[in-house]
PQR file with spaces between the fields and no chain letter, atoms N, CA, C, O and H, PARSE charges and radii, in Angstrom:
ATOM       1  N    UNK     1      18.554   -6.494   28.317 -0.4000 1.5000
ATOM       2  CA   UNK     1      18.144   -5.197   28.787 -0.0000 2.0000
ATOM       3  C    UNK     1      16.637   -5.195   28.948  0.5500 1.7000
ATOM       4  O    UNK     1      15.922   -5.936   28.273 -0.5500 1.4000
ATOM       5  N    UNK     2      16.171   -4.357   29.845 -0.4000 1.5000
ATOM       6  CA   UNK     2      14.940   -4.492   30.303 -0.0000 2.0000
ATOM       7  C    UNK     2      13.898   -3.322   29.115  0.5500 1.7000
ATOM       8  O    UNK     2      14.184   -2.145   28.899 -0.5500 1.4000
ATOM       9  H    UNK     2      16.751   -3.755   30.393  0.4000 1.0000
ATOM      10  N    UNK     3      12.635   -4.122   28.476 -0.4000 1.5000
ATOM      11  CA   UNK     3      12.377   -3.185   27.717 -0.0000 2.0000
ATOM      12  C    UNK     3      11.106   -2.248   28.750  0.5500 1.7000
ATOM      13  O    UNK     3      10.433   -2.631   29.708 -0.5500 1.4000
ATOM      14  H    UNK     3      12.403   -5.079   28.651  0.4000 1.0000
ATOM      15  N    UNK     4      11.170   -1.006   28.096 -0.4000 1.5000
ATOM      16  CA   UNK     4      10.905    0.391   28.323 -0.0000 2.0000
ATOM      17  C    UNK     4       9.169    0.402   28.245  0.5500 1.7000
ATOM      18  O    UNK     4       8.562    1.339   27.727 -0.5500 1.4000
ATOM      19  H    UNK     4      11.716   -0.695   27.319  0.4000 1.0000
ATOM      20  N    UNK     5       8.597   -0.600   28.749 -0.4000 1.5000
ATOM      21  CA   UNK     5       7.040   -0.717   28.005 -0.0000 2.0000
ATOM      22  C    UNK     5       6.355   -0.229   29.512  0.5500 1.7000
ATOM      23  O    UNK     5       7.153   -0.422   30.429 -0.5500 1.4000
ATOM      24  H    UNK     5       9.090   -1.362   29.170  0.4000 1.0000
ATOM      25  N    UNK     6       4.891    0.431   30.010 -0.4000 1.5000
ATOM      26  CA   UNK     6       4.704    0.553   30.702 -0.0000 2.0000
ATOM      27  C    UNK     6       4.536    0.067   31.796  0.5500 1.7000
ATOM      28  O    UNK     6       4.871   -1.115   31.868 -0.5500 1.4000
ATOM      29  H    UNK     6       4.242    0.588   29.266  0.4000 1.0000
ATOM      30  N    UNK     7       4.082    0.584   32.833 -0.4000 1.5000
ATOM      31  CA   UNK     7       3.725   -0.773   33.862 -0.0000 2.0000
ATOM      32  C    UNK     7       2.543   -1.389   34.301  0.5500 1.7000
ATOM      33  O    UNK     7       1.642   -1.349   33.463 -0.5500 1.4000
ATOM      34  H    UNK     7       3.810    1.545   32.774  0.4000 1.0000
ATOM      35  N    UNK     8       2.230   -2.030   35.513 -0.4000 1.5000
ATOM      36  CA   UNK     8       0.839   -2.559   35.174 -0.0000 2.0000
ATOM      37  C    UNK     8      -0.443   -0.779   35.612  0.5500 1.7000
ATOM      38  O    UNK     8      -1.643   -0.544   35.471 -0.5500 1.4000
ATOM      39  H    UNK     8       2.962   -2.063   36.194  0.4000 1.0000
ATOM      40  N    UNK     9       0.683   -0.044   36.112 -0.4000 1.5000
ATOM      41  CA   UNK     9      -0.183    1.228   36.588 -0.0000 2.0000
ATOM      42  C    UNK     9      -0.609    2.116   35.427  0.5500 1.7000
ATOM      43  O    UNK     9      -1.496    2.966   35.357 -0.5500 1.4000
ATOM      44  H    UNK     9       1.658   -0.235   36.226  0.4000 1.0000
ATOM      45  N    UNK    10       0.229    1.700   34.584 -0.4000 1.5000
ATOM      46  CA   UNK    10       0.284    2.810   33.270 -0.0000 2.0000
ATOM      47  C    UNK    10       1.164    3.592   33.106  0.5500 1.7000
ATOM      48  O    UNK    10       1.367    4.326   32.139 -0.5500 1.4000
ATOM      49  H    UNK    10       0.950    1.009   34.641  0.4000 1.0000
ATOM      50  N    UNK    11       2.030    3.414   34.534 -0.4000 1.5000
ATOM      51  CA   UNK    11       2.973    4.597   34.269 -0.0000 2.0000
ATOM      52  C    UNK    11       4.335    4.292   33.443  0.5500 1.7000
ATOM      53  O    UNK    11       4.589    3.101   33.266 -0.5500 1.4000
ATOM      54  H    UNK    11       1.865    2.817   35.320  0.4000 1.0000
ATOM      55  N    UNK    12       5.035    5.041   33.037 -0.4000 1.5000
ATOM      56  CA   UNK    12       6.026    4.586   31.986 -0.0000 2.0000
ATOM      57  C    UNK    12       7.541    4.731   32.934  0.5500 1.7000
ATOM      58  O    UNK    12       7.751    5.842   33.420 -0.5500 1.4000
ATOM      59  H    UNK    12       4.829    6.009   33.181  0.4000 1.0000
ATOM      60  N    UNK    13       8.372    3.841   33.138 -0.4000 1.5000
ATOM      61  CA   UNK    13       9.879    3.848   33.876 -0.0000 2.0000
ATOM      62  C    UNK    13      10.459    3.673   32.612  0.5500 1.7000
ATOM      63  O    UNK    13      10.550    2.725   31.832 -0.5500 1.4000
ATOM      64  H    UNK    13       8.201    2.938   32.743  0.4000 1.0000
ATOM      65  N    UNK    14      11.014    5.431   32.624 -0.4000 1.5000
ATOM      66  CA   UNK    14      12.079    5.191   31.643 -0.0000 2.0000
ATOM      67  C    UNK    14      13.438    4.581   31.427  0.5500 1.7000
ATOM      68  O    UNK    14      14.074    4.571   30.373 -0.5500 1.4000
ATOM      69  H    UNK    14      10.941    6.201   33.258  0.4000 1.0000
ATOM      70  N    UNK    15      13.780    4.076   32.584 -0.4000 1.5000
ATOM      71  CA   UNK    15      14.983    3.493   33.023 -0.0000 2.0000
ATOM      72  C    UNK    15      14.810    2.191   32.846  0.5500 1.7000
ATOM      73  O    UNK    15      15.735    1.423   32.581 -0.5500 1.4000
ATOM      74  H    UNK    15      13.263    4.084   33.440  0.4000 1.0000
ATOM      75  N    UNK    16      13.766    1.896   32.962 -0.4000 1.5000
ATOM      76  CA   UNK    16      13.401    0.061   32.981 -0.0000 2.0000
ATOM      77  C    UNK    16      13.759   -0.143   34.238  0.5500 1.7000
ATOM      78  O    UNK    16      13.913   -1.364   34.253 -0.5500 1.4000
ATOM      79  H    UNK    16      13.014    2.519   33.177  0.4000 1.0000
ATOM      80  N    UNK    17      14.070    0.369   35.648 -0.4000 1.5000
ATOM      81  CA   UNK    17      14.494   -0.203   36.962 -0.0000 2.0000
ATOM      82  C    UNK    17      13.145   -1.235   37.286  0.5500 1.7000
ATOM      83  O    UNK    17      13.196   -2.451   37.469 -0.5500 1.4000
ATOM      84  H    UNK    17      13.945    1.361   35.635  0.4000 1.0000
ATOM      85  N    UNK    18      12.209   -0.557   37.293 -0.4000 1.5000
ATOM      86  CA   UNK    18      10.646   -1.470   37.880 -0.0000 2.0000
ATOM      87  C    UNK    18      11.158   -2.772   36.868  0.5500 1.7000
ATOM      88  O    UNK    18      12.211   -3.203   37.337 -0.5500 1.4000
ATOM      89  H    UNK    18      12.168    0.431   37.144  0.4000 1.0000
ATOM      90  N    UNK    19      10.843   -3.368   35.904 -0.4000 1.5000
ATOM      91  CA   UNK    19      10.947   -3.766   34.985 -0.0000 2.0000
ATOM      92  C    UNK    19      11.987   -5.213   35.643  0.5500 1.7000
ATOM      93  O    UNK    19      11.745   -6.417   35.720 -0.5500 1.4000
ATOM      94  H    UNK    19       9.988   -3.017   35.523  0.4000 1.0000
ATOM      95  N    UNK    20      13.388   -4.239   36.090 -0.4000 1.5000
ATOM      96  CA   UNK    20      15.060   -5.199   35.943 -0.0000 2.0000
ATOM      97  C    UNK    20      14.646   -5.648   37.564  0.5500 1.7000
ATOM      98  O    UNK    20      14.629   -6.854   37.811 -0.5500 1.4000
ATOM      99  H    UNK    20      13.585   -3.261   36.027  0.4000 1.0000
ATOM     100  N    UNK    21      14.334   -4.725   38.597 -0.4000 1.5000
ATOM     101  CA   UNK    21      14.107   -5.199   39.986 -0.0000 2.0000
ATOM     102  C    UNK    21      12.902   -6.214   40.138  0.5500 1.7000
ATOM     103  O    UNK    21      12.779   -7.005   41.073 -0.5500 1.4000
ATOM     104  H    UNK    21      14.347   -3.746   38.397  0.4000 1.0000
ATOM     105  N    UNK    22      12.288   -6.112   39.385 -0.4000 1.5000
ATOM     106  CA   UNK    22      10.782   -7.620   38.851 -0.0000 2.0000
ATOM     107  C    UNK    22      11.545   -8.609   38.888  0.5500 1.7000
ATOM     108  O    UNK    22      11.654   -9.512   39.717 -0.5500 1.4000
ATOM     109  H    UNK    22      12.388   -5.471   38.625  0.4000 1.0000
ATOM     110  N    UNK    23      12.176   -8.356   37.760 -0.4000 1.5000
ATOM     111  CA   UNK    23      12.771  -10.014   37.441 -0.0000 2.0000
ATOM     112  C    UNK    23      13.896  -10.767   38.510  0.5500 1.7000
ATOM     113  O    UNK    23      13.985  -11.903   38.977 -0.5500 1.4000
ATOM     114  H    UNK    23      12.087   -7.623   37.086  0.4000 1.0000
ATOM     115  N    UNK    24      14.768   -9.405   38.646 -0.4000 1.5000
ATOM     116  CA   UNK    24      15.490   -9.849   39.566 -0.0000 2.0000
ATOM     117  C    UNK    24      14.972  -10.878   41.230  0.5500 1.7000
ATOM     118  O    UNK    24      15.398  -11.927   41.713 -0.5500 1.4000
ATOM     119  H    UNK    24      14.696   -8.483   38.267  0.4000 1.0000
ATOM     120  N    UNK    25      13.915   -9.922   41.641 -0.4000 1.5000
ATOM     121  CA   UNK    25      12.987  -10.586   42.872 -0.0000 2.0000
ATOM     122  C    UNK    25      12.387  -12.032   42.077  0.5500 1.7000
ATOM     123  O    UNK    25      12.485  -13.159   42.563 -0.5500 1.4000
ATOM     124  H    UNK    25      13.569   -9.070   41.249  0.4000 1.0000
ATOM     125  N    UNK    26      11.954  -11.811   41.174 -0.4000 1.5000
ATOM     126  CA   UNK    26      11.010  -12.915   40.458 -0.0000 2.0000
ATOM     127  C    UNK    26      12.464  -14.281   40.337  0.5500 1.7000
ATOM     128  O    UNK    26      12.393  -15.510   40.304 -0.5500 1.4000
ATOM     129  H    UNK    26      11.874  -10.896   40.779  0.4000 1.0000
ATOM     130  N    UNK    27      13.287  -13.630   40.312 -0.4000 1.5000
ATOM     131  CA   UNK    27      14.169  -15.072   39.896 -0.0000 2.0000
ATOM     132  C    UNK    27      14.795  -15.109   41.413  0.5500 1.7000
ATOM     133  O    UNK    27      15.021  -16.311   41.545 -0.5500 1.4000
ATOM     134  H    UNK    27      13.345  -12.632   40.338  0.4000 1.0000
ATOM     135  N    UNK    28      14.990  -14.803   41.996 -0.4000 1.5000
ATOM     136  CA   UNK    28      16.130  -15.138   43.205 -0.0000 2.0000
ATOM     137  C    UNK    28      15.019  -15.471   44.211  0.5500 1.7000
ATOM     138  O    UNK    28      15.301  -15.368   45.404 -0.5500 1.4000
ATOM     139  H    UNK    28      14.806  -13.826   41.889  0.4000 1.0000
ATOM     140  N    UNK    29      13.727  -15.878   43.838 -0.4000 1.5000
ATOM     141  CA   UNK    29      13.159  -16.079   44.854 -0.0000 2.0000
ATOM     142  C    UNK    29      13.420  -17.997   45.081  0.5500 1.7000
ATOM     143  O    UNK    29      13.443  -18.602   44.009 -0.5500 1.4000
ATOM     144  H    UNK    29      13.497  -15.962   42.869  0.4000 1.0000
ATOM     145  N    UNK    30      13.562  -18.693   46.097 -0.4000 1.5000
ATOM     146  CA   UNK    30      14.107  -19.657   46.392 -0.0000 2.0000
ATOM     147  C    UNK    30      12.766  -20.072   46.703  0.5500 1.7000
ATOM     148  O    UNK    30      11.809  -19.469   47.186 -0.5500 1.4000
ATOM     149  H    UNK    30      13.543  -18.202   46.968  0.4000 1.0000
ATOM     150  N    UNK    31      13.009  -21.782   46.129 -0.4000 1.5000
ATOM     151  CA   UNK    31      11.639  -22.706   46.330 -0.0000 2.0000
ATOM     152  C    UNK    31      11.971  -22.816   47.720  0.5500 1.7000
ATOM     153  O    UNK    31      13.092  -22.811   48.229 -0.5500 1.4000
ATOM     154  H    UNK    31      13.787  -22.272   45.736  0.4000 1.0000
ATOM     155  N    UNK    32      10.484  -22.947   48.443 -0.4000 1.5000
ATOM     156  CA   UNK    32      10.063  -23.486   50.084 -0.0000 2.0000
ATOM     157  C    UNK    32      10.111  -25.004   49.442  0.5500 1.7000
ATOM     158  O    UNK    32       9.681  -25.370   48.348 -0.5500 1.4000
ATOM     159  H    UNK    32       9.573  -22.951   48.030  0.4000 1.0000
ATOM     160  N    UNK    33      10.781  -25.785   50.484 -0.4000 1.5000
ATOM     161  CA   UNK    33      10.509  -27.107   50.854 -0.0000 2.0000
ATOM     162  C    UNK    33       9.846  -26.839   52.289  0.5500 1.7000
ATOM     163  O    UNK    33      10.063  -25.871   53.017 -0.5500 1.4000
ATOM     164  H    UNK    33      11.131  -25.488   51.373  0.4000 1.0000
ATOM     165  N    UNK    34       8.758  -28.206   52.592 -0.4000 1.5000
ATOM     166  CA   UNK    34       7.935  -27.950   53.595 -0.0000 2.0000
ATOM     167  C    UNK    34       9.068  -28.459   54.431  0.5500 1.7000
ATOM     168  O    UNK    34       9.879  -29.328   54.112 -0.5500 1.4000
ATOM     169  H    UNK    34       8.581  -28.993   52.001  0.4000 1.0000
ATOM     170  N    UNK    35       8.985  -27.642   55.786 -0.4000 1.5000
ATOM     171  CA   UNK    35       9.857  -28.193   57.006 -0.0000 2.0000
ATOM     172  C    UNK    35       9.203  -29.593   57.792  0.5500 1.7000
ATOM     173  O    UNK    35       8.103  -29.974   58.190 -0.5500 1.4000
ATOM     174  H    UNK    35       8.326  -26.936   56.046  0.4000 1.0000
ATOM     175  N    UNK    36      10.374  -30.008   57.752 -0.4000 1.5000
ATOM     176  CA   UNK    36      10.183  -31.739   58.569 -0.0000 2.0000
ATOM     177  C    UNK    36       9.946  -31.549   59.959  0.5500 1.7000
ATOM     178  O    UNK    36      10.636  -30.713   60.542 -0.5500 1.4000
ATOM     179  H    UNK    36      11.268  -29.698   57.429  0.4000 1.0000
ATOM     180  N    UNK    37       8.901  -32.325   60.715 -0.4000 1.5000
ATOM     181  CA   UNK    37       8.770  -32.541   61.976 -0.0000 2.0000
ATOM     182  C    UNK    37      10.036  -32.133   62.828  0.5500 1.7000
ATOM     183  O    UNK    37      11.148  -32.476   62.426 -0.5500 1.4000
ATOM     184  H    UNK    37       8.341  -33.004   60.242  0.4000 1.0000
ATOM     185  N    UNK    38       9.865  -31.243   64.263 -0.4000 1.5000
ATOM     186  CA   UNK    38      11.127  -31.177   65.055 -0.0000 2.0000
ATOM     187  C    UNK    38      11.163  -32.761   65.433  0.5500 1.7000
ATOM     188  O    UNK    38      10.186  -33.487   65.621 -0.5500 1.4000
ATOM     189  H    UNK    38       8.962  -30.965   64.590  0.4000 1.0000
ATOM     190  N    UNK    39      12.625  -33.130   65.500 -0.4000 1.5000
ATOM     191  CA   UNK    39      12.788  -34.475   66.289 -0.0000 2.0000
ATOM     192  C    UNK    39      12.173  -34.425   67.842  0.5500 1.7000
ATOM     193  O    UNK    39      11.917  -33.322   68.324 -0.5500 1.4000
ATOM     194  H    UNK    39      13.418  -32.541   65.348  0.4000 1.0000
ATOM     195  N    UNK    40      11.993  -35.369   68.440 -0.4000 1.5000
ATOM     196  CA   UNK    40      11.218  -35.757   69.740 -0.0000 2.0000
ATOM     197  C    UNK    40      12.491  -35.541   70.547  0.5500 1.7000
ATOM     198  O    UNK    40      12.258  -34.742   71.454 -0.5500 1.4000
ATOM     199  H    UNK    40      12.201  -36.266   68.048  0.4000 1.0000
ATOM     200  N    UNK    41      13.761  -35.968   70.546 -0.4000 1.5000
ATOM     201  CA   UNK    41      14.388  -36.278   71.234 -0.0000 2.0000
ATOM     202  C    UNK    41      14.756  -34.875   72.279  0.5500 1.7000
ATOM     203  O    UNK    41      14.881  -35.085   73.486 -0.5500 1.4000
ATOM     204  H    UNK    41      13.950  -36.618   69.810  0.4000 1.0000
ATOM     205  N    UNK    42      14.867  -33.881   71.893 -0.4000 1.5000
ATOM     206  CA   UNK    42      14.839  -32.450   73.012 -0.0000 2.0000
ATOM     207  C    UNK    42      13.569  -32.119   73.659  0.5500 1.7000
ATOM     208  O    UNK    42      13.491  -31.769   74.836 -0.5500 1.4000
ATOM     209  H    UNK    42      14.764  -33.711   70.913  0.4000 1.0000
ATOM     210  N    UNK    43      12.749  -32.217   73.002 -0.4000 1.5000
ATOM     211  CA   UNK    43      11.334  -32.502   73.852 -0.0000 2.0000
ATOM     212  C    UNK    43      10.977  -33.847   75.436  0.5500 1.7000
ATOM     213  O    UNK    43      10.437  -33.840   76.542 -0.5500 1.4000
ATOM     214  H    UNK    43      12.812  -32.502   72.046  0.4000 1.0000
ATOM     215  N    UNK    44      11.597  -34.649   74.668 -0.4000 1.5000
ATOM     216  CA   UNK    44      11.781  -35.929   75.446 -0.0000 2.0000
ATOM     217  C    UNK    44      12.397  -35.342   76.618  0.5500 1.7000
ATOM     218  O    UNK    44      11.853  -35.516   77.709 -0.5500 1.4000
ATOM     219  H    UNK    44      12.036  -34.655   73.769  0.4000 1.0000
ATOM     220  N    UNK    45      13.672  -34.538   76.512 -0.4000 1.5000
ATOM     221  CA   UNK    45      14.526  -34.661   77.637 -0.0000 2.0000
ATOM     222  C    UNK    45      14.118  -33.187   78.498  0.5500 1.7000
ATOM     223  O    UNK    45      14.531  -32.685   79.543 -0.5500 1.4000
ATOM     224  H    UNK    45      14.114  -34.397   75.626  0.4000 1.0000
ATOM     225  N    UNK    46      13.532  -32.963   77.918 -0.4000 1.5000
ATOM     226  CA   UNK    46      13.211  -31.576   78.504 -0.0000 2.0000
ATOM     227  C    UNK    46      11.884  -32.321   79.658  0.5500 1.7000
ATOM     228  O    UNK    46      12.143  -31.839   80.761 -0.5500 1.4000
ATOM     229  H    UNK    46      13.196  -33.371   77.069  0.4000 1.0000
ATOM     230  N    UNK    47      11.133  -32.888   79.740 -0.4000 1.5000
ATOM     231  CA   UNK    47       9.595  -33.440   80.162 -0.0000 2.0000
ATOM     232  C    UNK    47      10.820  -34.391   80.824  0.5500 1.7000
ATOM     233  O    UNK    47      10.935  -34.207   82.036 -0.5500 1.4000
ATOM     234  H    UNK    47      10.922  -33.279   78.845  0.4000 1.0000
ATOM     235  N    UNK    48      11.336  -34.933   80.507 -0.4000 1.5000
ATOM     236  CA   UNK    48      12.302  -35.570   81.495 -0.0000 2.0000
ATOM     237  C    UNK    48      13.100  -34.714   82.650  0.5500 1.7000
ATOM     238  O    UNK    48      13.306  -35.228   83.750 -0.5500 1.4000
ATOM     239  H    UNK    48      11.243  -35.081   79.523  0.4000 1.0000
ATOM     240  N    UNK    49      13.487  -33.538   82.380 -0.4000 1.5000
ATOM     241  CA   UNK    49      14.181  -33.001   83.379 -0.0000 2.0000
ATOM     242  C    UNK    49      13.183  -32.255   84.210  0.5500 1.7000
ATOM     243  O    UNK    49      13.524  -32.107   85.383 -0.5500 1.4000
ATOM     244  H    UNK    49      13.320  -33.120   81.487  0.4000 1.0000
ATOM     245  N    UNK    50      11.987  -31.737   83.851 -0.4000 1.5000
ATOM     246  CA   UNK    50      11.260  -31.100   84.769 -0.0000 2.0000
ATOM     247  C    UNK    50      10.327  -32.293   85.673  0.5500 1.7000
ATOM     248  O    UNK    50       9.767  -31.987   86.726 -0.5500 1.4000
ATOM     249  H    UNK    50      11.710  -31.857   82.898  0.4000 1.0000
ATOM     250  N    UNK    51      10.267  -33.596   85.118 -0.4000 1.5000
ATOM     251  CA   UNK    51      10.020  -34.406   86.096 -0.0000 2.0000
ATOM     252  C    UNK    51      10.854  -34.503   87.376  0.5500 1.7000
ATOM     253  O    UNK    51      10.517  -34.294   88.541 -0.5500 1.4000
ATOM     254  H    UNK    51      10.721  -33.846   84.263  0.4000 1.0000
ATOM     255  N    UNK    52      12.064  -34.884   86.842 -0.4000 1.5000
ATOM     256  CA   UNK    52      12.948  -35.063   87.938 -0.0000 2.0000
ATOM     257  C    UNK    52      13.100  -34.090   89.335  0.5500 1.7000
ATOM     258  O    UNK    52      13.112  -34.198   90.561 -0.5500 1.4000
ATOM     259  H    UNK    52      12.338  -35.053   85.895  0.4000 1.0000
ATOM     260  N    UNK    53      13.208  -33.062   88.260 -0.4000 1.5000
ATOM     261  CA   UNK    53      13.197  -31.506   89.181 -0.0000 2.0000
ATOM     262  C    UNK    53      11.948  -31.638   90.138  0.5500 1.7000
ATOM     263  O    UNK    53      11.962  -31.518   91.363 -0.5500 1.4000
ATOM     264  H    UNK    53      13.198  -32.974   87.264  0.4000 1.0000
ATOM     265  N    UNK    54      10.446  -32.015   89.014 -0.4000 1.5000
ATOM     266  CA   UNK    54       9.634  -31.823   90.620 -0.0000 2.0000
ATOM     267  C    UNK    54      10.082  -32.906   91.624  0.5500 1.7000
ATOM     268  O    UNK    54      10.309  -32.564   92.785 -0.5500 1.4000
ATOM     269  H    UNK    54      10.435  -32.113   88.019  0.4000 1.0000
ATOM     270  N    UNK    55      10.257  -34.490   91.158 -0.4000 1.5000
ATOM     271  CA   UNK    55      10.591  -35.096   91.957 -0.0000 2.0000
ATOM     272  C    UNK    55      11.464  -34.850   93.671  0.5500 1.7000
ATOM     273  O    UNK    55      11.121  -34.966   94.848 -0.5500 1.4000
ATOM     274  H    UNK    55      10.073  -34.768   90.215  0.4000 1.0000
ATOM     275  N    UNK    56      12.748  -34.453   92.915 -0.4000 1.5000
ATOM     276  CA   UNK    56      13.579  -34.384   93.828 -0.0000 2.0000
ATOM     277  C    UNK    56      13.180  -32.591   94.787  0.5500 1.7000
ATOM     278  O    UNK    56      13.523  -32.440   95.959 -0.5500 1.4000
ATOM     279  H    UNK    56      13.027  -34.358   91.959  0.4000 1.0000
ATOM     280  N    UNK    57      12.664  -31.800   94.225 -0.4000 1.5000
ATOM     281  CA   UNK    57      11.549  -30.467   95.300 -0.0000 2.0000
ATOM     282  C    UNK    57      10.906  -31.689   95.922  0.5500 1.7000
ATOM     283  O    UNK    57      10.977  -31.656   97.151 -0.5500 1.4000
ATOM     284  H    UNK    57      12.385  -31.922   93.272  0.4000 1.0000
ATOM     285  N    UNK    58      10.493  -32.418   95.586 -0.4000 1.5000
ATOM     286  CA   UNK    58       8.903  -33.049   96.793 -0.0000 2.0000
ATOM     287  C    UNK    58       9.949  -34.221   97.395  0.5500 1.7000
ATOM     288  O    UNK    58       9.287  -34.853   98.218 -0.5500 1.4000
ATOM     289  H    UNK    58      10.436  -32.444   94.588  0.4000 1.0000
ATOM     290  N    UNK    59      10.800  -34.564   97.350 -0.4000 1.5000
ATOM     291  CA   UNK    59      11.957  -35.485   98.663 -0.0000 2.0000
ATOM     292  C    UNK    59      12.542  -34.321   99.474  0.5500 1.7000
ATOM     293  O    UNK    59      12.701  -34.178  100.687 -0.5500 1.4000
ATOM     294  H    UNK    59      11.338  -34.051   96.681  0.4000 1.0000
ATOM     295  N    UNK    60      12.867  -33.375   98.208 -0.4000 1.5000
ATOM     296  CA   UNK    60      13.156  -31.841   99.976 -0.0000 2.0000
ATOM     297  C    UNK    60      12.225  -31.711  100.568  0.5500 1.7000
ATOM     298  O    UNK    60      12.279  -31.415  101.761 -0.5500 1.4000
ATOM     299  H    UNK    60      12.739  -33.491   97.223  0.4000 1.0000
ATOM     300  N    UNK    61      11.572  -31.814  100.201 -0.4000 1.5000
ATOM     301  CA   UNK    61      10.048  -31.184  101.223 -0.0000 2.0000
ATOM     302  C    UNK    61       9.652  -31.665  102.072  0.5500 1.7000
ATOM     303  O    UNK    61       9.303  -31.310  103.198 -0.5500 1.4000
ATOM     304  H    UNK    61      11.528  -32.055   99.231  0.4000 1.0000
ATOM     305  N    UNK    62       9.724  -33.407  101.023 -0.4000 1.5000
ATOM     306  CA   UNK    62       9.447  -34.309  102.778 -0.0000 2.0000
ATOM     307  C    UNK    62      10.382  -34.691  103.402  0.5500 1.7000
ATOM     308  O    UNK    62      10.139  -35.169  104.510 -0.5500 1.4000
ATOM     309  H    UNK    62      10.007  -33.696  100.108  0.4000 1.0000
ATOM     310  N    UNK    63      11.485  -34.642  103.039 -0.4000 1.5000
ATOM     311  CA   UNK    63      12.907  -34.676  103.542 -0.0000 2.0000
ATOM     312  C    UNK    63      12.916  -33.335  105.108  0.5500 1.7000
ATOM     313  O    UNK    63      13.294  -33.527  106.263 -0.5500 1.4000
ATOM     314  H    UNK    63      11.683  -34.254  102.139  0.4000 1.0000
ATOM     315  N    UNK    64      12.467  -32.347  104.607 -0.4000 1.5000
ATOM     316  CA   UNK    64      12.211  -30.872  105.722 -0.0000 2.0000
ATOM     317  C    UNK    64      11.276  -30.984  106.744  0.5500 1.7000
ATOM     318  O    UNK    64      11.377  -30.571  107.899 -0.5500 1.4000
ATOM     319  H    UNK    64      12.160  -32.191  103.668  0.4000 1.0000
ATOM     320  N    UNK    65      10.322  -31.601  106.197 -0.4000 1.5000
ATOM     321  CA   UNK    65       9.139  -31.787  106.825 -0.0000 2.0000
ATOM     322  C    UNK    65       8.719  -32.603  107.573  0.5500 1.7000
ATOM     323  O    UNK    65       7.868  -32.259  108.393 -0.5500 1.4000
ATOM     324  H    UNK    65      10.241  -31.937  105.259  0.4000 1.0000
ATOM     325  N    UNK    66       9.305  -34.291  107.515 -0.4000 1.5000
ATOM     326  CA   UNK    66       9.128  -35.485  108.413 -0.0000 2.0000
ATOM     327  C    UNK    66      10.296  -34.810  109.539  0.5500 1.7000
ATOM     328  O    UNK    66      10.582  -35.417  110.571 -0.5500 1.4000
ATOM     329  H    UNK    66       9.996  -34.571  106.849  0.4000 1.0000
């Protein structure tokens, strides 16, 4: 049970809720692991497909145009 002592304001919760909702946040808080590098490989294919794309616009073009 949560004891009845004041808080850091001075003010007194007679219920102990400030007190039980502390601990509660204070414990369920979950360790951060640092996040790992995104993999390359969707990046890769992405710079790959907008190559292509301009590619094959500039064979229409001169494809339209000669």
């Amino acid at each position: 049970m949560a004891h009845n002592t004041p808080g850091p304001e001075g003010q007194h919760d007679p219920a102990g809720s400030t007190q039980m909702f502390r601990a509660f946040v204070d414990e369920g808080t979950p360790q951060r692991r640092p996040q790992a590098a995104a993999p390359a490989g969707p990046r890769v294919g992405l710079i790959a497909g907008v190559v292509l794309a301009v590619i094959v616009v500039a064979a229409v073009a001169w494809l339209a145009l000669a």
